[in-house]
N, C-alpha and C positions, 0 to 999 in steps of 0.2 A: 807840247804845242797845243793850246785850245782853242785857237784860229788857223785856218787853211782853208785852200779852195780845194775843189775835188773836180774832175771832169769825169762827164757820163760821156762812154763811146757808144752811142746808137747806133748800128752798121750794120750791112748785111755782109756776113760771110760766104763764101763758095765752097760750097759743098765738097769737103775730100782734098781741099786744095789748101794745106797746110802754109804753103809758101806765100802763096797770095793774100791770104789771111794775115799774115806776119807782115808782108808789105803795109797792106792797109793800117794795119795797126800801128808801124811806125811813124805814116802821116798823123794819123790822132795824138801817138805821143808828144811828136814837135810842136803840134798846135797847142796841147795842153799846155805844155811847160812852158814855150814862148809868151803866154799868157797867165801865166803863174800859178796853175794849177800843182798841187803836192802829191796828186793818185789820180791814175786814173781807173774806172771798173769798166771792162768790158761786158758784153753779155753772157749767158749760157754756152757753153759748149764753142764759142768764136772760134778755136782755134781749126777746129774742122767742118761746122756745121752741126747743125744739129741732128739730120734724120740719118746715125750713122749703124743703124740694126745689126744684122749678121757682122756688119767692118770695125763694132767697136771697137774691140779687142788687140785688132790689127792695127788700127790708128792712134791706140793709146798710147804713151812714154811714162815713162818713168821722170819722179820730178828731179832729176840732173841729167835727162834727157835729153838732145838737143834743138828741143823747140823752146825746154825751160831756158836753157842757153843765150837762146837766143832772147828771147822775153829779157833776160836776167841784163845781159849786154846794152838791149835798149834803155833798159832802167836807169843805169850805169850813164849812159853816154847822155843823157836826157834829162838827168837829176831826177829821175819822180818815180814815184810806186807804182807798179802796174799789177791789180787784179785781172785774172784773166780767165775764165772758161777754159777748160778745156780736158781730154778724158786720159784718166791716168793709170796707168796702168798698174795691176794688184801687186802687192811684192812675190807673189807665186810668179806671176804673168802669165796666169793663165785667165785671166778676168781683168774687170777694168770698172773706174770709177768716176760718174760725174763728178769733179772737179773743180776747186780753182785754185790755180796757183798765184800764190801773193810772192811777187820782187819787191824787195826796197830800192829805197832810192839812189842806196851804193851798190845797186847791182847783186844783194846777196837774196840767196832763196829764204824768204822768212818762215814759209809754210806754205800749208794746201789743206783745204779741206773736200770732204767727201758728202753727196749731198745725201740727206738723211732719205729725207721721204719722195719714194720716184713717184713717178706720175703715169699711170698706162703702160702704154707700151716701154715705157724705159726698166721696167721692172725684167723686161725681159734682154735689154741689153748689156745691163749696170751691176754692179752687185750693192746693196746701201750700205749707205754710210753708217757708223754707232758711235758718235762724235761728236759733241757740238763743240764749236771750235770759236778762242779767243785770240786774235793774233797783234803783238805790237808792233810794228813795223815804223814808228816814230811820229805816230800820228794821233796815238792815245788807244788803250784796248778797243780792237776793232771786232765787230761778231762778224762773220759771215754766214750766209746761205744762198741758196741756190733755188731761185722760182718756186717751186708747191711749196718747199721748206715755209717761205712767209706766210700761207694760209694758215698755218697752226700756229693758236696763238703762245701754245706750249715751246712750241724752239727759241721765239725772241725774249720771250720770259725767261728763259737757261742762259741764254746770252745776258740778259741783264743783271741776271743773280748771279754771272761769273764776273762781273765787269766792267760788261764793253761800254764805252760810251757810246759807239756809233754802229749802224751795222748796213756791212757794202752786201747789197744781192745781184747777182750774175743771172738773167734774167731769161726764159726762151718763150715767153708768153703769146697764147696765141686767140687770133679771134673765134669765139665773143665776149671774152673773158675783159675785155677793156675795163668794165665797170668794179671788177673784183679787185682788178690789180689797184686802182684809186682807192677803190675802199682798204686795202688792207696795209698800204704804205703810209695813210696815215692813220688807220686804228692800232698800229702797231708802233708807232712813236709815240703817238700819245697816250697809252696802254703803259708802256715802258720810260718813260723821258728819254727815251733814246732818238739823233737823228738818223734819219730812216735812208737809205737810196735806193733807186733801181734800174739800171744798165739792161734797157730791153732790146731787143735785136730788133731788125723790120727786115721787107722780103718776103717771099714765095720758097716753099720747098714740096715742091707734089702738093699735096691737099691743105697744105698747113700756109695760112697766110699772118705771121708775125706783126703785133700794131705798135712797137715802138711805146710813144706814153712813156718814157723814162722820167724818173721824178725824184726829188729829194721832200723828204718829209720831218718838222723840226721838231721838238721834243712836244711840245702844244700840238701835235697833228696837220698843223697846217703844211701846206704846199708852199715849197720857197724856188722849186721850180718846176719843169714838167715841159716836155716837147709835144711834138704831132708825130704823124705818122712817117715822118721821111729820115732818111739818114742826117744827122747831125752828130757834131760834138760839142757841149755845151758845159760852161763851170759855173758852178756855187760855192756862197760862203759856206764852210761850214762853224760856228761858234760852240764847244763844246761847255762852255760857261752857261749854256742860255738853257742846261737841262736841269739846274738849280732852283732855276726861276720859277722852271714847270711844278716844281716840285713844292714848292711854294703853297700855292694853289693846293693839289690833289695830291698825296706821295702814294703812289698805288703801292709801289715796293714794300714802304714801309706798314702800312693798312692791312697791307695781306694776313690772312688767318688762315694758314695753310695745312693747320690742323684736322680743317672741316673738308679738306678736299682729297680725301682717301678716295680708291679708285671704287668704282661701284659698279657690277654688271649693264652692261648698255642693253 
């Protein structure tokens, strides 16, 4: 399929409140699909919150877990994909990983990936990820990543030399970062001919105040959509034909001289 719409869940989550979290979420699913959307991406970490320090571990699952479950069920009942945030716990269990679990849209668990590069303080809740990850879930090779992951231009490059057409980011972005997050949803499509998305959270958590900005970005760089700061859920096209075209023009891919770019002391 090279055409589909996609819905961003922009939403604030409640901290530690798994349940509630999962409610909210199934409002966004109905609305997606009733409107024809084929996935949706949620933010970073939605299914508990984000500032979950000393309780990662405790509030992690495993992904046949029964929060995947339930995730898995709505997908199922709802027809559409659901990328989801959320923190998974190590196969020891005794650690745990940001996250995200991808359901198809029969309900089966298609994967999860683990976020590579943490961010501050998550360094100290998370263990990273050594992964970068392609998943097809019926929508065409999908990249995932997880908020800082996009800063480097080195992850969506790995993504694009694995594949993916597209790449969904689960997002916890926070202010005053607003202007990074623009710059880098479209330097990174247009970088890769890949289209770009990102599912940011909005909200308050202690110190951290969440700006929303979720955005899709086309293989040209441009913006084909982009919210404010409040809660919404919102769908786009996505046309995975239209990264030919870019291609057209610039093919970085192929231009590449990757010969020259051996690692050098910084």
């Amino acid at each position: 399929m090279d055409q589909f719409q996609i819905a961003l869940a922009q939403l604030e989550p409640k901290l530690f409140d798994k349940a509630h979290n999962l409610a909210k979420a199934e409002h966004a699913l109905r609305l997606a699909s009733s409107n024809g959307a084929a996935a949706v991406v949620f933010p970073e970490l939605y299914l508990t919150g984000y500032s979950l320090g000393a309780r990662a571990v405790e509030l992690a699952e495993f992904p046949d877990g029964p929060s995947a479950s339930r995730v898995a069920e709505m997908a199922r009942s709802y027809h559409i994909a659901v990328l989801m945030g959320y923190a998974e716990r190590s196969p020891d269990g005794q650690g745990a990983f940001d996250a995200i679990l991808v359901a198809d849209a029969q309900g089966r668990i298609a994967g999860s990936y683990h976020k590579l590069h943490l961010f501050q303080a998550e360094a100290g809740w998370f263990l990273p990820g050594d992964q970068p990850q392609v998943v097809d879930f019926g929508l065409g090779p999908t990249g995932l990543l997880i908020c800082y992951d996009l800063e480097f231009p080195e992850a969506v490059r790995e993504l694009a030399l694995r594949g993916a057409r597209w790449a969904a980011t689960c997002t916890g972005n926070m202010v005053p970062n607003q202007h990074l997050q623009e710059i880098f949803v479209q330097s990174r499509a247009a970088e890769n001919h890949l289209w770009v998305a990102v599912a940011n959270r909005v909200g308050r958590e202690g110190d951290l105040q969440f700006f929303g900005g979720s955005a899709v970005a086309d293989p040209w760089g441009k913006l084909t959509a982009q919210a404010d700061d409040t809660e919404s859920v919102f769908w786009t096209e996505i046309d995975l034909g239209r990264a030919e075209a870019a291609r057209h023009n610039t093919d970085y891919l192929a231009d590449r001289r990757p010969e020259l770019y051996g690692t050098r002391p910084i």
